[in-house]
N, C-alpha and C positions, 0 to 999 in steps of 0.2 A: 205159747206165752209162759212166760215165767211162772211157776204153781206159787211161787212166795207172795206175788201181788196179790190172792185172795185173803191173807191171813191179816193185810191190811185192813183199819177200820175208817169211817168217816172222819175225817178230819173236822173238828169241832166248829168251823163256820161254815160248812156243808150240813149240820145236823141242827145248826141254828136258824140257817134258810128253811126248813124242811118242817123247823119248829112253828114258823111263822106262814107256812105255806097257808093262803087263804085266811089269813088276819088282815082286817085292814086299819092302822089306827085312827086315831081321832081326825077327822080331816081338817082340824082348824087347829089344829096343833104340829109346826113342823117337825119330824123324824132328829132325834138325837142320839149316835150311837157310843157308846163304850165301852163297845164290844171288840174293838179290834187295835192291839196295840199298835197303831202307824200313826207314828207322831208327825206334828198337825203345826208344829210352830215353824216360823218362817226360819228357810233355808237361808244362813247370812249370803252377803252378796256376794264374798271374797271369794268365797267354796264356788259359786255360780259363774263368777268372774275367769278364776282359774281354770273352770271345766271351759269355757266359752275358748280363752286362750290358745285352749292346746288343738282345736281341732283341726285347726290348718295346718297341722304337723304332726297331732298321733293318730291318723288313720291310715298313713299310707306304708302301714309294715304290722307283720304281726308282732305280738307281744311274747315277750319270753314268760313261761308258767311263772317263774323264779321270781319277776317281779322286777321292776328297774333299782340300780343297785340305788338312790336318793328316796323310793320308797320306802324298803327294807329298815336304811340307814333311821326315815322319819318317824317307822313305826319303834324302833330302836330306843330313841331320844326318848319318845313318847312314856315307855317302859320305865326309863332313866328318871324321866320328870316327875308321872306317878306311884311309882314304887321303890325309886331309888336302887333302881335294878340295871347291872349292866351283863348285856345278853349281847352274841356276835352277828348280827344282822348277815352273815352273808350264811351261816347253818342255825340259828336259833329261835329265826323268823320267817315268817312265809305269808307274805299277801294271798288272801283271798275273795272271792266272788261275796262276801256277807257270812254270817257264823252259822246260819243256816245249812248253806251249801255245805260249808266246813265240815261241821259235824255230823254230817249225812255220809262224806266221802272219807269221812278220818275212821268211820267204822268198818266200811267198806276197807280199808288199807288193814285197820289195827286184827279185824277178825279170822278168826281160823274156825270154816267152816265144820273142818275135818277130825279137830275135836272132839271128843265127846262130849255131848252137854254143853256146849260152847255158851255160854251167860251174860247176858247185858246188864247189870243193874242200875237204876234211876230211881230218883224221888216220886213221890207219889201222893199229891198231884207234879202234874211234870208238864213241859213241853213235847208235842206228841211227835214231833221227829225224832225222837230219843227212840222209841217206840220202833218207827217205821224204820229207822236206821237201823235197828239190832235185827227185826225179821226179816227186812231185803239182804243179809248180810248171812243170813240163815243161822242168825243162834236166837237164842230160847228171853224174851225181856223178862225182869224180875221185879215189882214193884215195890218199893221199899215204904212201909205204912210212915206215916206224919203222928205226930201228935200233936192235937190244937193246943191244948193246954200249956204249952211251949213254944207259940206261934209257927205251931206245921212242922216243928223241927222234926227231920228226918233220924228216925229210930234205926240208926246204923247196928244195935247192940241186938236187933233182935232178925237180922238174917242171920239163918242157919249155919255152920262152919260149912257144912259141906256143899252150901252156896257160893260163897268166895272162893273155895277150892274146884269150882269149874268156872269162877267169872274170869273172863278177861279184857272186857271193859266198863269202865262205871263213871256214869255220867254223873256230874252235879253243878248245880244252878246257883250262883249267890253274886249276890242279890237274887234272889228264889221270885221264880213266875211259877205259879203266880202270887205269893205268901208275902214279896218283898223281901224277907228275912236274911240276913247275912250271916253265916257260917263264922264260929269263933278259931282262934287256934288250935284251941285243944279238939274241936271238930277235927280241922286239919289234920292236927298229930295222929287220930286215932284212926284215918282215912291213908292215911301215910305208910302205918304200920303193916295195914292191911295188905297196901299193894306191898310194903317189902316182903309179907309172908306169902303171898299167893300169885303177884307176878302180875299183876291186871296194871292195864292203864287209866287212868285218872285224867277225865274229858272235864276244866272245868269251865263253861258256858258263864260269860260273866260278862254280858252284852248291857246291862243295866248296871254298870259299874259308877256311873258320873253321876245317876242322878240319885242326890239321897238326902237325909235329912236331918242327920247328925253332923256337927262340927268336926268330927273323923273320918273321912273317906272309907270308902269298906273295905277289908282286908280281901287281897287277891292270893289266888291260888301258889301261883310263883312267888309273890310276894309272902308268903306264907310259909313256903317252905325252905326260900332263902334266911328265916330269920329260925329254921328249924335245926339249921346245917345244910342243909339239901341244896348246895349249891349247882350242884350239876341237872338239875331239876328234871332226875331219873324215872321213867316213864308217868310225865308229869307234860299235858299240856291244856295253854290258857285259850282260850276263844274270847276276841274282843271284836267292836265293830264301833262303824260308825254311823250306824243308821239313827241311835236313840241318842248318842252323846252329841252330833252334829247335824239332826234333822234333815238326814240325807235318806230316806228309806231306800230311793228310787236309783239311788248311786249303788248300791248293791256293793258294798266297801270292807274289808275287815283285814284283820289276820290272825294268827297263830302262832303261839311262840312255845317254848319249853325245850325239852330234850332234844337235841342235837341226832339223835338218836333215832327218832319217831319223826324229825321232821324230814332226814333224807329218805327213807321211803315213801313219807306222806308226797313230795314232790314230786316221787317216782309215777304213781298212781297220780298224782294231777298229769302230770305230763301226758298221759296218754289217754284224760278222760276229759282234755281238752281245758282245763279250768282258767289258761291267761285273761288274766285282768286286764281291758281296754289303754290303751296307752292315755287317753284322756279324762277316764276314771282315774288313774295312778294320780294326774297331777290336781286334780280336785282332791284326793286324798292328801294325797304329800302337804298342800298348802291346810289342810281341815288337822291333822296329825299333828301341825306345826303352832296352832293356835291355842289360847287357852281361854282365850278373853272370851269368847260366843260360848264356852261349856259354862263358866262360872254365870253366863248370863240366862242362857239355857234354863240351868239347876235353881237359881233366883226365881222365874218365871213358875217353876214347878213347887218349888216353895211356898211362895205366895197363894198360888192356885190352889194347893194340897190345905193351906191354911182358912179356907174362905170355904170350901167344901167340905171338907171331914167334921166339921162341927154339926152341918147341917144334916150329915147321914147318918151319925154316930145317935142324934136321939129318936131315928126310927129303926136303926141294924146294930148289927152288934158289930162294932170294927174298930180297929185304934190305926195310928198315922205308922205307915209300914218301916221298916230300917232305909229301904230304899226301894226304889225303880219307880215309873208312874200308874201301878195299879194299888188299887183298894180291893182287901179280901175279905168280904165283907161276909157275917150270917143274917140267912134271910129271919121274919118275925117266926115265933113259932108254931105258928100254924100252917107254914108251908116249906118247915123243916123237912122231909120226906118228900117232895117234890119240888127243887129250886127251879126245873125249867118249868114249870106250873107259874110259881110265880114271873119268872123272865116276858113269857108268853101274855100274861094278863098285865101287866108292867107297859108290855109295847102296844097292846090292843090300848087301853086306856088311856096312856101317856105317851106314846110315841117314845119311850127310851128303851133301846134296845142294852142289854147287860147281857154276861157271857155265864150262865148256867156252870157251876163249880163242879156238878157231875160231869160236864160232860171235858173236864181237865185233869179226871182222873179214873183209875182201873177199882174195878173192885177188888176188894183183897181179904181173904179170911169171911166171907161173906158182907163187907161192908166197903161203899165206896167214900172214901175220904174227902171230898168235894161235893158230898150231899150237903143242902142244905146253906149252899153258901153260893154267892154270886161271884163274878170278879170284874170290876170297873175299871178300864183304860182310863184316866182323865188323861187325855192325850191334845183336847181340842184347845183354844182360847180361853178363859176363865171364864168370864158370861155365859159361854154354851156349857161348860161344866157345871157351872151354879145353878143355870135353870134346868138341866137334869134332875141336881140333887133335890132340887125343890120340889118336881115332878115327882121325883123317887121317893120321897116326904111326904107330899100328900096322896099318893098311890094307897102308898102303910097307914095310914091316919081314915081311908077312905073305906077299909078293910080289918076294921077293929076285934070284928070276930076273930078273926085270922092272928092277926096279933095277938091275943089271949088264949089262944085257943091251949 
């Protein structure tokens, strides 16, 4: 077997089962989860319709990795429409299986095992395929501390030089999982520099890009560095999807766009690790790429939702309404600062709402893990199941007043 597969760790809803092994909660209380970001609003029917369409005619041939060329072209437009970016769809763009997959196999392509010290660097807290992607790939992940006091902003100024000078990929999130937080330009600029001086690549995961809550869209990676000069958007790529902008989790849908550069070998390594997109996934996509009316209605829905919930958790935790995406990163009362899956555990025993323990979203670093202390809430469901959560969540805190003061 591969020796790299033991350096691997639990994956945080395998340590969450494990948290709750032999809890049973209330039994007159039905199980509420938000725990798990897989959105829960209804798939429009047009996306359903076009997947239905195509399958008396894309099953009976394989697909090319590369993607059919009215894909490419829709993810293209797409670029055009939201960032007023125009990219060559036939080398700039490349359909894939969801962002997941993406950035699992773009490390695998971008990494040189052979290096010395070969380096991943990611935020921290982070998405833990970021993680498993740098050590199946066999270089060294580096956790990059947050500062709350900044809403988690990743403290880019404080890895070492001779950190960047072995990194050659570096992952980041924005709209941040799970913080929400959107990355300004001068972020950008100073992430820009870096790879000019040191030659890494720039992974930027930006899968919770539609849904937000300021009158501004959030600033994208490409989009970032086109208004930087960086038109050629030099070892520079975006990861978008369309599982959270168009309630498709189970379409497995996205793509990748940026350097022209980084995406003909990334097609190389798809090609032979099997990655073609279904032909009847392409046209549920193409038509879901093409629409904009169900995202704006989408983002409404979460608006609304975020607006009728956050009041109610904000006077038992400490949390404010995030820049974007649909989690809440909330801290627990202070009595169970030092132990958040302590509380998560007694939360679900009591109240049947499962939450996702903030330790277990992040590494420890400098002897301290950045994710102690804090929960994180997918409102991912209908607003009624999110509201009687937060209520639950509310009087949990209120039930446990020692704990709260302590």
């Amino acid at each position: 077997m591969n020796p790299l597969l033991t350096k691997l760790q639990p994956y945080p809803f395998e340590r969450l089962k494990q948290l709750f092994s032999g809890v049973t909660p209330h039994p007159q209380l039905k199980p509420i989860s938000l725990g798990i970001g897989e959105p829960k609003h209804a798939t429009p029917a047009f996306i359903q319709e076009a997947l239905k369409a195509s399958v008396s005619t894309g099953l009976s041939a394989y697909p090319a990795t590369a993607g059919e060329p009215a894909l490419r072209q829709a993810c293209a437009n797409w670029l055009q429409t939201r960032y007023r970016l125009k990219l060559d769809p036939n080398t700039q763009v490349l359909p894939v299986n969801g962002s997941r997959e993406a950035l699992f196999a773009l490390t695998q392509t971008v990494i040189d095992p052979n290096r010395a010290g070969a380096t991943v660097v990611s935020p921290n807290p982070f998405y833990q395929i970021y993680e498993g992607a740098a050590l199946l790939a066999g270089a060294t992940p580096y956790y990059v501390p947050s500062d709350p006091a900044r809403n988690f902003a990743n403290d880019w100024d404080s890895v070492p030089a001779e950190v960047w000078a072995k990194t050659q990929l570096l992952f980041v999130c924005s709209p941040g999982n799970p913080t929400g937080a959107v990355m300004p330009l001068s972020e950008w600029k100073k992430l820009f520099d870096l790879s000019d001086q040191h030659g890494f690549v720039i992974a930027s995961d930006e899968c919770y890009s539609e849904i937000y809550f300021r009158e501004e869209p959030p600033l994208g990676g490409l989009e970032a560095a086109h208004q930087l000069g960086r038109t050629d958007f030099k070892r520079l790529i975006a990861f978008t999807s369309l599982s959270k902008r168009s309630n498709v989790p189970g379409l497995r849908s996205g793509f990748v766009a940026g350097d022209a550069a980084l995406i003909k070998p990334f097609l190389l390594y798809r090609t032979y690790h099997g990655s073609a997109m279904s032909p009847v996934v392409q046209a549920a996509s193409i038509a879901a790429w093409s629409d904009e009316t169900h995202v704006r209605d989408n983002r409404n829905q979460y608006r609304a939702k975020f607006a009728q919930v956050t009041p109610v958790l904000a006077e038992v935790l400490n949390l404010a309404l995030p820049d974007a995406s649909f989690y809440l990163w909330a801290g627990v009362p202070d009595g169970w600062q030092n132990d958040d899956a302590a509380f998560a555990k007694a939360l679900y025993a009591e109240e049947g709402v499962t939450v996702l323990p903030g330790s277990y979203l992040a590494r420890d670093f400098n002897g301290k893990n950045p994710g102690q202390g804090r929960i994180r809430m997918a409102l991912v469901a209908e607003t009624p199941e999110c509201l009687e959560a937060a209520q639950r969540i509310a009087r949990f805190v209120r039930a446990h007043p020692q704990k709260a003061a302590a």
